[in-house]
C-alpha positions in Angstrom: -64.8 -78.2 -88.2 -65.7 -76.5 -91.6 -65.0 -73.2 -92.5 -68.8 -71.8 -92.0 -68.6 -73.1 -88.3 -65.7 -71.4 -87.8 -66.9 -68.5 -88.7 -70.0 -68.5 -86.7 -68.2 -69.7 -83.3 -66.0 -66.7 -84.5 -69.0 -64.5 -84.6 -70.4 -66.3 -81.5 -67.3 -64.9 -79.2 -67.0 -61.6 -80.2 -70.6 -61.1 -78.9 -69.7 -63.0 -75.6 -68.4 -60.1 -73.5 -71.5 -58.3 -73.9 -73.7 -61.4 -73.9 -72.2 -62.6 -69.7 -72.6 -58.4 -69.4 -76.6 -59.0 -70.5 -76.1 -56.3 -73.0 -77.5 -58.2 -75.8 -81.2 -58.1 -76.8 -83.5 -61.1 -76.1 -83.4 -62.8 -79.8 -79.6 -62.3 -80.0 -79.8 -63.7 -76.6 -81.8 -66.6 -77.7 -79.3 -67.3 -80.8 -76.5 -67.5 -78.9 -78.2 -70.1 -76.2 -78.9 -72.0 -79.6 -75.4 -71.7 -80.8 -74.0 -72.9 -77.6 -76.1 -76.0 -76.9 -74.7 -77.3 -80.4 -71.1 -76.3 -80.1 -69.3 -78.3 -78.1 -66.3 -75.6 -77.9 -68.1 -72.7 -77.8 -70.2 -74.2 -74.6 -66.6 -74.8 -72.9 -65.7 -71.5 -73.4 -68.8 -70.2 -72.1 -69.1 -71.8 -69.1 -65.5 -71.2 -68.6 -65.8 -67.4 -68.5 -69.2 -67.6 -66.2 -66.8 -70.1 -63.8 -64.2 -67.7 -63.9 -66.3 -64.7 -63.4 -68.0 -66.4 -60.3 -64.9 -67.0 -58.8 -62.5 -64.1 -58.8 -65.9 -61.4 -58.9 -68.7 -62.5 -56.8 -69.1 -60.2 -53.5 -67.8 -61.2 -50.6 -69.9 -61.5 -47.7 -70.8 -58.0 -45.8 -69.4 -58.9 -42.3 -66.0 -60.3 -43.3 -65.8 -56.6 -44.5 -67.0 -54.9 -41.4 -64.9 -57.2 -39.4 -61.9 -56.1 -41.0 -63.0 -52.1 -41.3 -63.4 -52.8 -37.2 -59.9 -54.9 -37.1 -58.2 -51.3 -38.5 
């Protein structure tokens, strides 16, 4: 990988955090989509953080919750 792709993967993860947040207007939105269906890497890391996210931070269901409040 050349030194301008580095560089732009580099750019590319610094604006991650806020683009999984949604903090990131539409266009920048829409470059970083572009970026990541050409860059093998930064796709992987990508889709690693979303996998990641979904697993330790999706909300658990309301009555395993209740059950427990009740178990107390």
């Amino acid at each position: 990988m050349g030194e301008a792709a580095r560089s732009r993967c580099s750019e590319v993860r610094k604006q991650l955090p806020d683009y999984l947040n949604g903090a990131v207007d539409l266009e920048t939105a829409q470059l970083l989509r572009w970026h990541f269906s050409r860059c093998k890497n930064c796709r992987l890391i990508v889709r690693s953080a979303i996998n990641t996210f979904r697993e330790h931070f999706r909300e658990k269901p309301a009555g395993n919750s209740a059950a427990k409040a009740h178990a107390a």
